[in-house]
PAGURO-514135 format. One record per residue (C-alpha): residue in one letter; chain; x, y, z; residue number from 1. Coordinates in steps of 0.05 Angstrom, whole numbers. Layout:
BEGIN
<rec residu="A" chaine="A" px="X" py="Y" pz="Z" num="NUM"/>
...
//
This chain:
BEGIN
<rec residu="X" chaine="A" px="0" py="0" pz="0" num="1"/>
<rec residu="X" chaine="A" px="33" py="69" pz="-18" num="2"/>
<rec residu="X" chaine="A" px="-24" py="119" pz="-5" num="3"/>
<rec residu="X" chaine="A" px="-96" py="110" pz="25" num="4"/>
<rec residu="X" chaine="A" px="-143" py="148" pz="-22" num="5"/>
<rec residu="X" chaine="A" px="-221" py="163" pz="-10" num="6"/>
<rec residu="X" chaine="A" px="-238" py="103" pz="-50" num="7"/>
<rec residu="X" chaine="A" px="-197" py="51" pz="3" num="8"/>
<rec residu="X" chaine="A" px="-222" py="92" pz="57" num="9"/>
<rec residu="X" chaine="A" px="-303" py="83" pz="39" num="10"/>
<rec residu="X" chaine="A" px="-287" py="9" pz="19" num="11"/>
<rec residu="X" chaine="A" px="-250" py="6" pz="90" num="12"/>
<rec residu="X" chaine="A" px="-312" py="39" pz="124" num="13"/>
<rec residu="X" chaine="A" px="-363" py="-7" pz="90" num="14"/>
<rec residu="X" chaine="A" px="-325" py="-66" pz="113" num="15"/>
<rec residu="X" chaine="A" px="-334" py="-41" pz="181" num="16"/>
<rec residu="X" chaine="A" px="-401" py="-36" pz="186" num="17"/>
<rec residu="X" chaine="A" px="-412" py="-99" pz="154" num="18"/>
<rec residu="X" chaine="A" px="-370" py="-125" pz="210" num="19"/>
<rec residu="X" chaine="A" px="-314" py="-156" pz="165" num="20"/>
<rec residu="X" chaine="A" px="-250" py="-182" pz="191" num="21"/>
<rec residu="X" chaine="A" px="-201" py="-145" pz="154" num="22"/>
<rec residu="X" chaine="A" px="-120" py="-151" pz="140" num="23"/>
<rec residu="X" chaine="A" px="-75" py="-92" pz="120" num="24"/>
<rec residu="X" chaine="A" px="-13" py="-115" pz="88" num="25"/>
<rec residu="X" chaine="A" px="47" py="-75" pz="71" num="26"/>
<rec residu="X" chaine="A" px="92" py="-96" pz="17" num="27"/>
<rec residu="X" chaine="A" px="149" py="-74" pz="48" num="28"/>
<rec residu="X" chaine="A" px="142" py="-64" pz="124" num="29"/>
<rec residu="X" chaine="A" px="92" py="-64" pz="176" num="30"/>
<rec residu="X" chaine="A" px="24" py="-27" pz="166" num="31"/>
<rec residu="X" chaine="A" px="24" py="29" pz="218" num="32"/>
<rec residu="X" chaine="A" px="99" py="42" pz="223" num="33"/>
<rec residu="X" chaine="A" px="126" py="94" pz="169" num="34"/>
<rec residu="X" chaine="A" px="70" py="62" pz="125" num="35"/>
<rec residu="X" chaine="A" px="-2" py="91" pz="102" num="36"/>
<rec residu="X" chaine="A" px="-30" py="33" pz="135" num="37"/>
<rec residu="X" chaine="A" px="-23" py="74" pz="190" num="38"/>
<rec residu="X" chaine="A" px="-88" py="121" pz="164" num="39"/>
<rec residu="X" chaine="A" px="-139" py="52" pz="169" num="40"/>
<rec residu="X" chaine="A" px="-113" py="27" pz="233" num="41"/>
<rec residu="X" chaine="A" px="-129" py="98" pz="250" num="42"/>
<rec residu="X" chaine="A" px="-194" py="87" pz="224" num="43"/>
<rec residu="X" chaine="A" px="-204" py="26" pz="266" num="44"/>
<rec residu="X" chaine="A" px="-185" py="56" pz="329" num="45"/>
<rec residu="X" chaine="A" px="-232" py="107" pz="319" num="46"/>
<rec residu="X" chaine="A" px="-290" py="61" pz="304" num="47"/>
<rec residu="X" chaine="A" px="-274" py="15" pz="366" num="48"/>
<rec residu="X" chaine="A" px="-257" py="-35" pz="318" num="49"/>
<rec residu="X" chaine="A" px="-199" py="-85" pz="351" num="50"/>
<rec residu="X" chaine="A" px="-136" py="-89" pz="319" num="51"/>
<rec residu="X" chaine="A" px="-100" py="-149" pz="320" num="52"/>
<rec residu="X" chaine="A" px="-26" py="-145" pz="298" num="53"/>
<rec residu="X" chaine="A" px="3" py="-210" pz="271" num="54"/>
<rec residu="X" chaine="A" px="70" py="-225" pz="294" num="55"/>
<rec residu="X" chaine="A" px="127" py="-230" pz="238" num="56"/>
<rec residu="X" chaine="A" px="199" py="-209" pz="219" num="57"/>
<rec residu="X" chaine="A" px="208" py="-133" pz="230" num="58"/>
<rec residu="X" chaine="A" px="263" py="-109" pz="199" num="59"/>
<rec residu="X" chaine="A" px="272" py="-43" pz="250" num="60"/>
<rec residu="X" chaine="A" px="286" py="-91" pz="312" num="61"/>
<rec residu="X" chaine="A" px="322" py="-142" pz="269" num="62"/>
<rec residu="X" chaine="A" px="368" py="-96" pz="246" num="63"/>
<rec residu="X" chaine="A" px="379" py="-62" pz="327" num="64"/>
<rec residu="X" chaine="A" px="391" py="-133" pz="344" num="65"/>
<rec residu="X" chaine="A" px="445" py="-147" pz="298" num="66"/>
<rec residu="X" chaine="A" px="484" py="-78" pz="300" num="67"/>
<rec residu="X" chaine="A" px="517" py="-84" pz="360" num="68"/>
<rec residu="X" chaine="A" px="480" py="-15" pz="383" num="69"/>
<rec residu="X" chaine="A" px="453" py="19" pz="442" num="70"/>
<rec residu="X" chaine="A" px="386" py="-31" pz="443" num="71"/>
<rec residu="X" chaine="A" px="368" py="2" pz="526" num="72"/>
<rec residu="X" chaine="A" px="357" py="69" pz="485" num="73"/>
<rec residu="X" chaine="A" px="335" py="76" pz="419" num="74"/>
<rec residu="X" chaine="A" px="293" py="119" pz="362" num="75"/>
<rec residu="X" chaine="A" px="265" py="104" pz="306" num="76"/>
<rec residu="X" chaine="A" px="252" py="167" pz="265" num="77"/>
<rec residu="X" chaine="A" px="230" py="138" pz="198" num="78"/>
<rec residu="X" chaine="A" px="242" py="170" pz="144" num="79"/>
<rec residu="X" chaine="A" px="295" py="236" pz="132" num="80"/>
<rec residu="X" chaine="A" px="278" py="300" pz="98" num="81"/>
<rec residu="X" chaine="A" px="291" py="286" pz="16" num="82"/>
<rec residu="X" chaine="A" px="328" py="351" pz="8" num="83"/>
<rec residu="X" chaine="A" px="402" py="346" pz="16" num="84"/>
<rec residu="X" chaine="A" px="412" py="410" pz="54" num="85"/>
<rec residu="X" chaine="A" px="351" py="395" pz="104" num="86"/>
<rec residu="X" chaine="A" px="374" py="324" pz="102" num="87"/>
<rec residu="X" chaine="A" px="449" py="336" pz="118" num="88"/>
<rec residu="X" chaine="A" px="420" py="377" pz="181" num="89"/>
<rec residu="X" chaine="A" px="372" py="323" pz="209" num="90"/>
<rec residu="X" chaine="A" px="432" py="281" pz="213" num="91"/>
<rec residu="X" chaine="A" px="471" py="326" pz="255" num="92"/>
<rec residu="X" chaine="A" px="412" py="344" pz="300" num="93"/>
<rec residu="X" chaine="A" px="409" py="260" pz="302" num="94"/>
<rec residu="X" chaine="A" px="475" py="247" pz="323" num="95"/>
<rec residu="X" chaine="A" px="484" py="306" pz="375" num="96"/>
<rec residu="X" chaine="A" px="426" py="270" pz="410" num="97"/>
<rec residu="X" chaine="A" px="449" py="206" pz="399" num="98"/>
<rec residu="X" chaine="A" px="517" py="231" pz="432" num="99"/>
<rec residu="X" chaine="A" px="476" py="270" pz="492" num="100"/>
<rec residu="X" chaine="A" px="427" py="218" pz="507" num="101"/>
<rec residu="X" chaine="A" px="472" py="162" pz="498" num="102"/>
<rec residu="X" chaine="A" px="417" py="126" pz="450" num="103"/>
<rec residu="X" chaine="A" px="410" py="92" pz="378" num="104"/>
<rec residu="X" chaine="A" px="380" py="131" pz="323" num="105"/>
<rec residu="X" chaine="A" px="341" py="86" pz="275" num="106"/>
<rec residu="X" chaine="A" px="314" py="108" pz="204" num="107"/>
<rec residu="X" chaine="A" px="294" py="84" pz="132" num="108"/>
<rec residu="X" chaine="A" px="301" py="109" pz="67" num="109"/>
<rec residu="X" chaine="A" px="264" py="82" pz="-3" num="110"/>
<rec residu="X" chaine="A" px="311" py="43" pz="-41" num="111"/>
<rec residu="X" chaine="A" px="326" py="84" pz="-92" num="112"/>
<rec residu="X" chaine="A" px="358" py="139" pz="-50" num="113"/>
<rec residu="X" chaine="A" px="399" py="95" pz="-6" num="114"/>
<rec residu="X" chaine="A" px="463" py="112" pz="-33" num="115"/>
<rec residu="X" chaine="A" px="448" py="191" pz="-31" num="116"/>
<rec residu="X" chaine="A" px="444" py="178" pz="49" num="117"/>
<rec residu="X" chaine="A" px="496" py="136" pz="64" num="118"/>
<rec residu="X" chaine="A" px="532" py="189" pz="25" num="119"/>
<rec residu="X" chaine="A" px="505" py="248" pz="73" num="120"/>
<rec residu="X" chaine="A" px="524" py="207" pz="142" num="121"/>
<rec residu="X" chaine="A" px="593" py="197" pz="117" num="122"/>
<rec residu="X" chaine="A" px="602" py="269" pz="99" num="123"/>
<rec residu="X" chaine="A" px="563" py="298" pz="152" num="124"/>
<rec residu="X" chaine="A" px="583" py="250" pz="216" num="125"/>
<rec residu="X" chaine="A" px="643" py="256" pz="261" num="126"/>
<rec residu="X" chaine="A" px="695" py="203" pz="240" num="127"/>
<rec residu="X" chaine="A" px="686" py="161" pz="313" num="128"/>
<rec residu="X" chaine="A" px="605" py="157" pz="300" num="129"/>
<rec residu="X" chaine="A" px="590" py="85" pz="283" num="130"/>
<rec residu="X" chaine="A" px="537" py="78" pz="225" num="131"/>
<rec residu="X" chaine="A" px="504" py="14" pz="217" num="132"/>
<rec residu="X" chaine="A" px="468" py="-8" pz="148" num="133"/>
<rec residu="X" chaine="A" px="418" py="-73" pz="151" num="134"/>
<rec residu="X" chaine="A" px="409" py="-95" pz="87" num="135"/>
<rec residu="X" chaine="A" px="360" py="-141" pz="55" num="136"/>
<rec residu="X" chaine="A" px="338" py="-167" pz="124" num="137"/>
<rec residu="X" chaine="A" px="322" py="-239" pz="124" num="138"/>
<rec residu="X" chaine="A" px="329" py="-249" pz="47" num="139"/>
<rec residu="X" chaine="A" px="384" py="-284" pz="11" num="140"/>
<rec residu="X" chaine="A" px="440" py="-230" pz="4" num="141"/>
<rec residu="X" chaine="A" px="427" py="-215" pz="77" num="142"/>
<rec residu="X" chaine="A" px="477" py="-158" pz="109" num="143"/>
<rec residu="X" chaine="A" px="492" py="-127" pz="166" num="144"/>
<rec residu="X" chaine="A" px="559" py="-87" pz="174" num="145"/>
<rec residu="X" chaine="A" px="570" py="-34" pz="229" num="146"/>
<rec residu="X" chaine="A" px="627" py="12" pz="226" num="147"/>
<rec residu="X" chaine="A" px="652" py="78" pz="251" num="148"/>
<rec residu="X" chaine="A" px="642" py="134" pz="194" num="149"/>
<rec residu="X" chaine="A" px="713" py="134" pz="183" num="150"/>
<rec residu="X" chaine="A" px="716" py="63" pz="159" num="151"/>
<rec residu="X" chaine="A" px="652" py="72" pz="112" num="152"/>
<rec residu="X" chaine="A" px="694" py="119" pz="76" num="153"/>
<rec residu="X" chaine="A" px="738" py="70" pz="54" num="154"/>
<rec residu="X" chaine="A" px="685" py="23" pz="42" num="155"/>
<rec residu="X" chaine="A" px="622" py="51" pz="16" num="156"/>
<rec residu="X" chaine="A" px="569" py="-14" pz="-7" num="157"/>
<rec residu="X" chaine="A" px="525" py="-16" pz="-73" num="158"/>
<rec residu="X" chaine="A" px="456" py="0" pz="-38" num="159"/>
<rec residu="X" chaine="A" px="414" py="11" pz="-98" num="160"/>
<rec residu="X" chaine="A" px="344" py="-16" pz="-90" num="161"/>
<rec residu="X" chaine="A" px="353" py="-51" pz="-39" num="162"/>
<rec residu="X" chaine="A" px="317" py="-51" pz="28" num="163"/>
<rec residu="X" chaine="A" px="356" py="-21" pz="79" num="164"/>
<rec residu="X" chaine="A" px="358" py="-1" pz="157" num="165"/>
<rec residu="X" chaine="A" px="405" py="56" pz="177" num="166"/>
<rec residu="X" chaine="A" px="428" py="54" pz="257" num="167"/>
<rec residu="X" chaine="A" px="469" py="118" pz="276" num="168"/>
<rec residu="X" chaine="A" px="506" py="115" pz="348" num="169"/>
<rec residu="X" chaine="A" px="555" py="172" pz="373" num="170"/>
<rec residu="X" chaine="A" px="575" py="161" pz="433" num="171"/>
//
C-alpha cells in the first residue's frame, strides 16, 4: 500500500459496518509504522474496531539486534527529509542526541535513494560515530555491517534498490 485514497477509505468503512475481519498488508514493512496503513488502523481505532497485529519479521528490531548498538535506548525516526541540505542537518541534529542521550538513532530510506544517504552520514558525521546499514533483512543476500564513519569511507556498499535499515550511534 503506498497511499490510502477516498476510494480505500469508503471500501475500509463499508467493511466495518458490515463487521468484516479485515488484514492490511504492507509490501514492504509493517502497516502502521512509516506506512499509510497507518491512516486505516487509525480508522479502526476510531471506530472501536480491535486491531490485532500479527507477529512476523520486523526489519527495525532485526536490524537493532544485529548492529551491536545501544538496544536500552533507541529511536526510530523513519524517514529523513529528501532535500540534501535539510537532510544533511537532520543528521547532525540525530547524532548530537544520539551523543547526549547516549541512544541509537534508527531510520529508513526508499531504495532508490539509499546511496544519496549513506553518502550524507559519511560526509556529515564525526569520524568516531559508528553507522550501521541492515540490508535485505532476512532475504538471501542478507547484510549487516556496522562501522565507525571513518571506515565507511573507505568502504562505501552498492545500496541501490535494496531494502535497507540505517542505525546511527555517537557516543
Amino acid at each position: 500500500m503506498q497511499k490510502v485514497d477516498e476510494e480505500s477509505k469508503t471500501a475500509f468503512h463499508q467493511k466495518i459496518k458490515e463487521e468484516k475481519t479485515i488484514g492490511i498488508i504492507s509490501e514492504a514493512g509493517c502497516p502502521g509504522v512509516a506506512d499509510p496503513g497507518q491512516i486505516l488502523v487509525n480508522l479502526a481505532q476510531q471506530k472501536n474496531v480491535t486491531v490485532k497485529p500479527l507477529v512476523g519479521p520486523n526489519s527495525i528490531l532485526l536490524a537493532l539486534m544485529a548492529s551491536g548498538m545501544n538496544g536500552q535506548q533507541f529511536q526510530f525516526v523513519g524517514y529523513l527529509p529528501i532535500d540534501n541540505t535539510q537532510r544533511a542537518k537532520a543528521v547532525k541534529s540525530l547524532e548530537a542526541e544520539s551523543a547526549q542521550k547516549n541512544c541509537t538513532q534508527i531510520f529508513i530510506e526508499t531504495p532508490y535513494r539509499n546511496n544519496q544517504l549513506l553518502e550524507t552520514l559519511v560526509k556529515t558525521c564525526h569520524p568516531q560515530t559508528q553507522i550501521c546499514v541492515a540490508a535485505d533483512l532476512t532475504g538471501e543476500n542478507e547484510s549487516v555491517q556496522t562501522k565507525t564513519v571513518q571506515q565507511w569511507k573507505s568502504s562505501v556498499p552498492q545500496l541501490h534498490k535494496r531494502p535497507v535499515i540505517f542505525l546511527l550511534y555517537a557516543h
